[in-house]
C-alpha positions as CSV (number, residue, x, y, z in Angstrom):
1,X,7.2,80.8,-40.2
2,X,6.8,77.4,-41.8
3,X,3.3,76.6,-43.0
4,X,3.6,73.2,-40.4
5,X,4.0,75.1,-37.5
6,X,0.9,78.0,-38.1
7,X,-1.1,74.8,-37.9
8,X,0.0,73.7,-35.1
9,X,-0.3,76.7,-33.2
10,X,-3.7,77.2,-34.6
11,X,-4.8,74.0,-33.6
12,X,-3.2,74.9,-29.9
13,X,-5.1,78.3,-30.1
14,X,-8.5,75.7,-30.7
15,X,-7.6,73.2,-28.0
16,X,-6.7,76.2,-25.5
17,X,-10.3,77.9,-26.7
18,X,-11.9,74.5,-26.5
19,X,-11.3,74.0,-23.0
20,X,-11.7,78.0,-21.4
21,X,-15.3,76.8,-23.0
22,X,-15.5,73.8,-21.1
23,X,-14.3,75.5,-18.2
24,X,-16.7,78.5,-18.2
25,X,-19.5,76.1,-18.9
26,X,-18.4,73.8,-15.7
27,X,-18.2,77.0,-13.8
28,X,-21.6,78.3,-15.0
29,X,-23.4,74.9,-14.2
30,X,-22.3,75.3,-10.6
31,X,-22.9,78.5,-10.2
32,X,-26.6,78.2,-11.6
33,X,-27.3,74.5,-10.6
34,X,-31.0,74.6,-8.9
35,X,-30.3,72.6,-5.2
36,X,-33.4,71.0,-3.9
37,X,-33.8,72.2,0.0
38,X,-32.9,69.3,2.1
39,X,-36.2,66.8,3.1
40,X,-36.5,65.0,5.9
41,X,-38.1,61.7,6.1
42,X,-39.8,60.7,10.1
43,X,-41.0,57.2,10.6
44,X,-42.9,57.3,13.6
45,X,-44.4,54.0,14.8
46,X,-48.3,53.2,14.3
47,X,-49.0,56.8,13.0
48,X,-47.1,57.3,9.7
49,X,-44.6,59.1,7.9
50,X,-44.3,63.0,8.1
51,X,-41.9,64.8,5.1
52,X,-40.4,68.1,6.2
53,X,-38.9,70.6,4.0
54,X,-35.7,72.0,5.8
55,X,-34.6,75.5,4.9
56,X,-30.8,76.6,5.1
57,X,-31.5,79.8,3.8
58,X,-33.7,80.6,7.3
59,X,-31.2,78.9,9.2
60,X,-28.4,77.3,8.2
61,X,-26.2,75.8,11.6
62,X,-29.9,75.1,12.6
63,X,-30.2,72.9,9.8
64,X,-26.7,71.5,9.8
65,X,-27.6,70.1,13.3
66,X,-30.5,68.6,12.8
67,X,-29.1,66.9,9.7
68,X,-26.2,66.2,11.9
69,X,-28.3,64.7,14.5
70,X,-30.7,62.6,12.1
71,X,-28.3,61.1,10.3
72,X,-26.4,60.3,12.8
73,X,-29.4,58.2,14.1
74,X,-29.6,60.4,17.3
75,X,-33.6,60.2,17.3
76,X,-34.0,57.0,16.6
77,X,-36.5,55.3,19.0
78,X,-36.7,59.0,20.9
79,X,-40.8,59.7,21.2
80,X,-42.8,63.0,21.4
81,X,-43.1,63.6,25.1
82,X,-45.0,66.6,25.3
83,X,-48.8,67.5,23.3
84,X,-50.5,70.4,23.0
85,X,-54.0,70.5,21.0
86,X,-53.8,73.1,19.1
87,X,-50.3,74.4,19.6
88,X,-47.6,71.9,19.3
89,X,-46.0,68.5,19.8
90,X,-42.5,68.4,20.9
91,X,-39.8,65.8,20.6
92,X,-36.3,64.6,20.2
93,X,-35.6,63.8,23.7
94,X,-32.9,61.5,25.0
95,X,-34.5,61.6,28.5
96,X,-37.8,61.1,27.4
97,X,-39.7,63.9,29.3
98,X,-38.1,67.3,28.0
99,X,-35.2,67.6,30.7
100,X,-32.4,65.7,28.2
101,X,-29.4,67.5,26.1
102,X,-27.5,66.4,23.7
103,X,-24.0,65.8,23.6
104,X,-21.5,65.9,21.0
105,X,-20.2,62.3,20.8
106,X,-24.2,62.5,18.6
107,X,-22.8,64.8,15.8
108,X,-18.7,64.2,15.7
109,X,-18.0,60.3,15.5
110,X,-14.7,60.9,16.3
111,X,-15.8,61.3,20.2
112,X,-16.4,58.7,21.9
113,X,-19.7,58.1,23.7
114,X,-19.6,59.2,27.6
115,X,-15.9,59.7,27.5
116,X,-14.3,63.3,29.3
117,X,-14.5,65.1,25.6
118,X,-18.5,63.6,25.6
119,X,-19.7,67.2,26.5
120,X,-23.7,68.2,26.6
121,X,-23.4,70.6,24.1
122,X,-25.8,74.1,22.8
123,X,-26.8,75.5,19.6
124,X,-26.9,79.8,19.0
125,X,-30.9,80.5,18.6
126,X,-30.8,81.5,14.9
127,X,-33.9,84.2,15.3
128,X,-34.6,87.9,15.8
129,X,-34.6,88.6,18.9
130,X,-30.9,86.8,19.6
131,X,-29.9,89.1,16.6
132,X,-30.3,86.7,13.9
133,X,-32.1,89.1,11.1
134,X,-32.0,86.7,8.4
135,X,-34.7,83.8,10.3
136,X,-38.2,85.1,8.8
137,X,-40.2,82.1,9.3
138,X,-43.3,82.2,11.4
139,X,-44.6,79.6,13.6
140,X,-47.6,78.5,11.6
141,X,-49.1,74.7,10.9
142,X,-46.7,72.2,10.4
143,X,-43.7,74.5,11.3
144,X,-40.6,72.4,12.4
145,X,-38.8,74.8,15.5
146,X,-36.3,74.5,18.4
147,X,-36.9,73.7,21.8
148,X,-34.7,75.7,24.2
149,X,-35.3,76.6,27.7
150,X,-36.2,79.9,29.9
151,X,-33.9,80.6,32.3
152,X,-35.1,84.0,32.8
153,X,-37.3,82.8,35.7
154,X,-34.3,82.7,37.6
155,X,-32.3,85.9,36.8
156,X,-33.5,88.6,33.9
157,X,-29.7,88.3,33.0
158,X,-30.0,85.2,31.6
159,X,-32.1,86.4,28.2
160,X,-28.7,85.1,26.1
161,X,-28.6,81.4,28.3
162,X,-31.7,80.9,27.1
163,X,-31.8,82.1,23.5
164,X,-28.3,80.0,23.0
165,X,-30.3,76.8,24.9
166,X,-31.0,74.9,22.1
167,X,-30.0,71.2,21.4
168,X,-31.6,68.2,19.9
169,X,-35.3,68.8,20.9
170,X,-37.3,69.9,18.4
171,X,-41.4,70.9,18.0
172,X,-43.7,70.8,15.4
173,X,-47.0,73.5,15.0
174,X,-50.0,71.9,15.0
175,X,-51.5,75.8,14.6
176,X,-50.4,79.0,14.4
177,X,-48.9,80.9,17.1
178,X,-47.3,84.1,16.6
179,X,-46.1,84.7,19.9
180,X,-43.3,82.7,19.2
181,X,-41.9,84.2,16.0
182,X,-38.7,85.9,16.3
183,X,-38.2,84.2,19.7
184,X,-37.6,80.3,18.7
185,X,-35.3,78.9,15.9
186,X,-37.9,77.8,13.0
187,X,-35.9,75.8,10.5
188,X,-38.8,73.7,8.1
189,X,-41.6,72.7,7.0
190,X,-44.1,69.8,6.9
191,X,-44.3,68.7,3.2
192,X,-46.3,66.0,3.7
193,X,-48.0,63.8,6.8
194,X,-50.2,67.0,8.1
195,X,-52.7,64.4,9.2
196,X,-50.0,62.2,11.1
197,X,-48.9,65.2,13.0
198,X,-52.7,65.7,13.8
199,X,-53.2,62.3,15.0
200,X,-50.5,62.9,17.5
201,X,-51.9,65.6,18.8
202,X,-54.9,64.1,19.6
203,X,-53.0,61.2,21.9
204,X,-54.6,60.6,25.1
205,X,-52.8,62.6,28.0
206,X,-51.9,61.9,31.0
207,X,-54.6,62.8,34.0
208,X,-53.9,65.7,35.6
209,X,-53.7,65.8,39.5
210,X,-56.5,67.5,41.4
211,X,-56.0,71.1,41.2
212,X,-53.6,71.3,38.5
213,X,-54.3,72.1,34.5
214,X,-54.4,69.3,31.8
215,X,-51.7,68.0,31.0
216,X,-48.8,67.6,28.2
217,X,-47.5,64.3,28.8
218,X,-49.0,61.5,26.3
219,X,-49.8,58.3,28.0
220,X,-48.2,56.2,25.5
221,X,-45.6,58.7,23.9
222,X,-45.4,58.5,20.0
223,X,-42.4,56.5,19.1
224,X,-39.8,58.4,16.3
225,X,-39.0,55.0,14.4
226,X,-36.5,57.1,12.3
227,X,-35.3,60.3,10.9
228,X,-33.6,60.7,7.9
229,X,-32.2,63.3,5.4
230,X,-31.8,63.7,1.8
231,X,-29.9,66.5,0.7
232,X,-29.7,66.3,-2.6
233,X,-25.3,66.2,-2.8
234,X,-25.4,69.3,-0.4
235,X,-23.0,68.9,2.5
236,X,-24.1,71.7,5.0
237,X,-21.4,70.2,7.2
238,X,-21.0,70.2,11.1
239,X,-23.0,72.6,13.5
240,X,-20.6,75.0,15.2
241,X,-21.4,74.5,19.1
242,X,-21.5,76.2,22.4
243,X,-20.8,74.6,25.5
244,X,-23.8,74.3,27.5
245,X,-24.9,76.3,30.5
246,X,-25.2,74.3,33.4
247,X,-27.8,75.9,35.9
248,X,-26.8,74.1,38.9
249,X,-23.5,75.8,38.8
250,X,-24.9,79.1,38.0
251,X,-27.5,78.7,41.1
252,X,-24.5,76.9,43.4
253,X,-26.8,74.3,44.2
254,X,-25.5,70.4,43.8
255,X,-26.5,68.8,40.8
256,X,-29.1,65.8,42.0
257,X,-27.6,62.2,41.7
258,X,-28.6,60.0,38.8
């Protein structure tokens, strides 16, 4: 072999070498790259600003929903309509009093709003007792959970309607509360704004009727100015969906006019 061409193919074995190198490198960056957990930002009007940590890991299409949602803009100008001192306060209602859905034109832009597709639409309850093993997080202060509803009151066969309820209403613990771990859809954290999420707690209520307990609903209902949330690069994409149970059918009774 000429002495011209064992350079070149020595220099071809360094260029080849060179770039498996650059390649592994590239491969080990991703693979060891440290991703923040996504953090979301809440502007709510004459109170403050509460950070929450969101956690993936706990439960991811959970997360991907409410990122979905908040991005999207969905809770924009929606208020917390229900308080409880030292439990929780609850929000993310289109309706305004904890009877709304949510439907999919909110997370797929490609739907239009109120059109045939415009369906309300469900989330799967990403905790225990719906099978979900991997959910560990416990309701304590400053938890961010799911709101979902209890149609057991109406037939015990309706335990997986319930558990698979979930939408775009959401509740933060103002204490802890074990009775609900394992049973709701925890997905975060308050990071910072403890004291904001206090202050709402401590809205005046509503007067309760004679006879009746206190109750929940604040008189003037804390305004959610904005949600936003920074992942970091991460896309945790769209929620899968379920279509959502519709009582009235399952009862046979007439759904009430608007």
């Amino acid at each position: 072999m000429k002495k011209s061409s064992i350079i070149i193919t020595i220099i071809a074995l360094i260029v080849i070498v060179a770039l498996l190198g650059v390649l592994g490198y590239g491969y080990y960056q991703k693979a060891t790259v440290n991703i923040p957990n996504p953090v979301a930002t809440m502007e709510i009007k004459d109170y403050g600003t509460v950070k929450i940590e969101l956690y993936p890991d706990m439960a991811p299409n959970t997360v991907a929903n409410f990122i979905t949602l908040a991005n999207n803009g969905h809770y924009d100008g929606l208020t917390f309509h229900r308080v409880v001192k030292d439990f929780m306060i609850q929000g993310g209602d289109v309706e305004g009093d904890g009877t709304g859905g949510v439907n999919l034109s909110a997370i797929d832009s490609s739907i239009e709003k109120d059109s045939s597709e415009d369906a309300e639409y469900n989330i799967k309850g990403e905790f225990v007792a719906n099978g979900f093993e991997q959910n560990t997080l416990k309701h304590t202060e400053g938890v961010i959970s799911m709101a979902r509803s209890d149609y057991t009151q109406y037939s015990g066969d309706l335990a997986d309607e319930s558990y698979n309820s979930a939408g775009g209403q959401f509740f933060i613990m103002t204490a802890d509360v074990s009775s609900l771990d394992g049973y709701y859809a925890a997905f975060g954290k308050v990071i910072e704004g403890m004291d904001v999420v206090h202050n709402i707690e401590d809205v005046e209520l509503e007067p309760a009727e004679e006879g009746e307990q206190e109750t929940s609903t604040p008189v003037d209902p804390p305004v959610i100015t904005s949600i936003r949330v920074e992942t970091y690069g991460a896309d945790y994409g769209k929620p899968e969906t379920l279509e959502a149970f519709n009582l009235y059918d399952y009862l046979g009774i007439k759904m009430p006019e608007e």
